[in-house]
N, C-alpha and C positions, 0 to 999 in steps of 0.2 A: 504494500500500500504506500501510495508517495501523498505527501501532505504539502500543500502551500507554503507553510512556515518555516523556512530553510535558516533561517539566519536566528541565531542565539545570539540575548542581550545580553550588552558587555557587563550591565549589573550581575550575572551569574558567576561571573571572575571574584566579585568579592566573597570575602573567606563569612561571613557572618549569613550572605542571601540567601542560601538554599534553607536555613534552621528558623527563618524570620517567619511570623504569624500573620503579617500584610505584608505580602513582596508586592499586592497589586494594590495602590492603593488610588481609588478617584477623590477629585478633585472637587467639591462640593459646590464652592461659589464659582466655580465655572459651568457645572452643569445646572445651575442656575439661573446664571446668565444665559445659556442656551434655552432652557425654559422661558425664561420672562420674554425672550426675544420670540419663538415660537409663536406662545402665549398671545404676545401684543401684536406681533406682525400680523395672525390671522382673525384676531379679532377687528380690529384697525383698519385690515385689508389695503396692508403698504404693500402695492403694487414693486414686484418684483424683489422684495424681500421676504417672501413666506414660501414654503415648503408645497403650496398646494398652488401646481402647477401641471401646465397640460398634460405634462407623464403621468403625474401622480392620477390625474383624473382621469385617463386613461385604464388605469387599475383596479379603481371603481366596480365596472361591471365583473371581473373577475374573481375579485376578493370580499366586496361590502357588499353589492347587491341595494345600495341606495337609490331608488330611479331618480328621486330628487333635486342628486347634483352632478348625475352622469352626462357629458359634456353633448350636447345640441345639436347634431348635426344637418346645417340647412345646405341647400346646394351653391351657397356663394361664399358660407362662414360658420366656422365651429364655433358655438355658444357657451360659455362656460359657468353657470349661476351659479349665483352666490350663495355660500353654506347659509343653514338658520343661525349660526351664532355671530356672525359677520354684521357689523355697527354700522347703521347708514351713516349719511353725512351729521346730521344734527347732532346722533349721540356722539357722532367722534371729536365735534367741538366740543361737545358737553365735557369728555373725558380729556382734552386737552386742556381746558377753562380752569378744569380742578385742578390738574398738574401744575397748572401754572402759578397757579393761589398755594400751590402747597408748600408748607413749611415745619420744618424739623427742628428740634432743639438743633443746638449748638453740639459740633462734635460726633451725631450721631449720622449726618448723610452728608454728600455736597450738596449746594445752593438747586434744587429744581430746578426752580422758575427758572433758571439761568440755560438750562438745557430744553425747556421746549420752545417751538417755534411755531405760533399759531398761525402765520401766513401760510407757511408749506405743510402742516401739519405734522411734524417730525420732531422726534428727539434724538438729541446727536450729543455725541461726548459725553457718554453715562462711562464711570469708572467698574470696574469688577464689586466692588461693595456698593456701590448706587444698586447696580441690578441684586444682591442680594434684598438689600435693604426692601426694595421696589417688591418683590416677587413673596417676600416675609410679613411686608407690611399694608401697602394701599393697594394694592392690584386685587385684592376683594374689596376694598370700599371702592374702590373709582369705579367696577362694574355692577354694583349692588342693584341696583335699582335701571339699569339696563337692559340686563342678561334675564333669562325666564330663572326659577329658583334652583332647578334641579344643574343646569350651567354654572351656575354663581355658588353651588355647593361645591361644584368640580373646583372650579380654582382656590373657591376656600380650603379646602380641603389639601387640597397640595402645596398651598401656601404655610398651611399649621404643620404638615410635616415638614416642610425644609426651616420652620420655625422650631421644630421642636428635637431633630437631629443636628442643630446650630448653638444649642442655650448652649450658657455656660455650666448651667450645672446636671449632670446627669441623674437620674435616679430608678432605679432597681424597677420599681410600678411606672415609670414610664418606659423604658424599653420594654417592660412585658406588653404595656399595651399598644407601642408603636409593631411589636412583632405580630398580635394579635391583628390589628386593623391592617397594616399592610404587605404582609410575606402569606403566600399562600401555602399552603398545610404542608405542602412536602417540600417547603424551604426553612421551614421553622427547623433553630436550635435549640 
């Protein structure tokens, strides 16, 4: 049998790597930053930054079976509509409006306001802790009252876990109940 993975990492050279308990370890506030960016870009629907794209929606009818948002085809142009969680224009100023108004003690984020731009509709120049911050904290208020409840539980929801695998302090009944709510039964330790 031949495998793809021909090339061994030079960390295996160190004398400590092979006996260590994380030899793999991710990276948290980055794959949180890829969440919030995800997250925003397909809610937002920033044109040519999100992930749902005519491949993807090509995949559609093979894999989800959503008649909904499988891509249109007329005789002059393929149609591509828009998901149900996708913010028309109004709510997108709405959620811009608050961003903008938004403010943090001292210390705990950079300056917002400072990073959105209501003309273009964009936020530019978020640092790796801006997106944690964002994805931890107002990313379920800014869509509260937007989103339908069972949507707005989703991001809550994934926002209180990367809140709650970030505290500083750990304890014994919350890892049992973060293992509980989210590893399923035959990943539980």
């Amino acid at each position: 049998m031949t495998y793809n993975w021909v090339k061994r990492s030079i960390f295996w050279e160190l004398p400590y790597w092979k006996t260590g308990l994380l030899r793999y370890n991710l990276d948290v506030m980055h794959i949180e930053k890829n969440m919030f960016e995800n997250i925003f870009n397909i809610v937002i629907d920033m044109k040519g930054k999100k992930r749902d794209n005519m491949e993807a929606r090509m995949d559609i009818p093979l894999f989800c079976h959503h008649k909904n948002i499988e891509l249109v085809y007329d005789e002059s142009y393929v149609a591509k509509p828009n998901v149900n969680f996708t913010l028309d224009n109004n709510a997108q100023l709405i959620v811009y409006q608050w961003l903008k108004s938004l403010c943090f003690p001292n210390g705990h984020a950079s300056n917002i306001s400072r990073l959105v731009n209501l003309e273009d509709y964009i936020l530019y120049r978020i640092k790796s802790h801006g997106y944690q911050v964002f994805i931890q904290t107002p990313i379920p208020l800014a869509y509260r009252d937007l989103l339908s409840k069972w949507k707005w539980d989703t991001l809550t929801e994934s926002s209180h876990f990367f809140r709650d695998i970030c505290s500083n302090k750990l304890y014994t009944q919350y890892i049992n109940r973060l293992e509980t709510e989210y590893c399923p039964d035959n990943m539980q330790t």
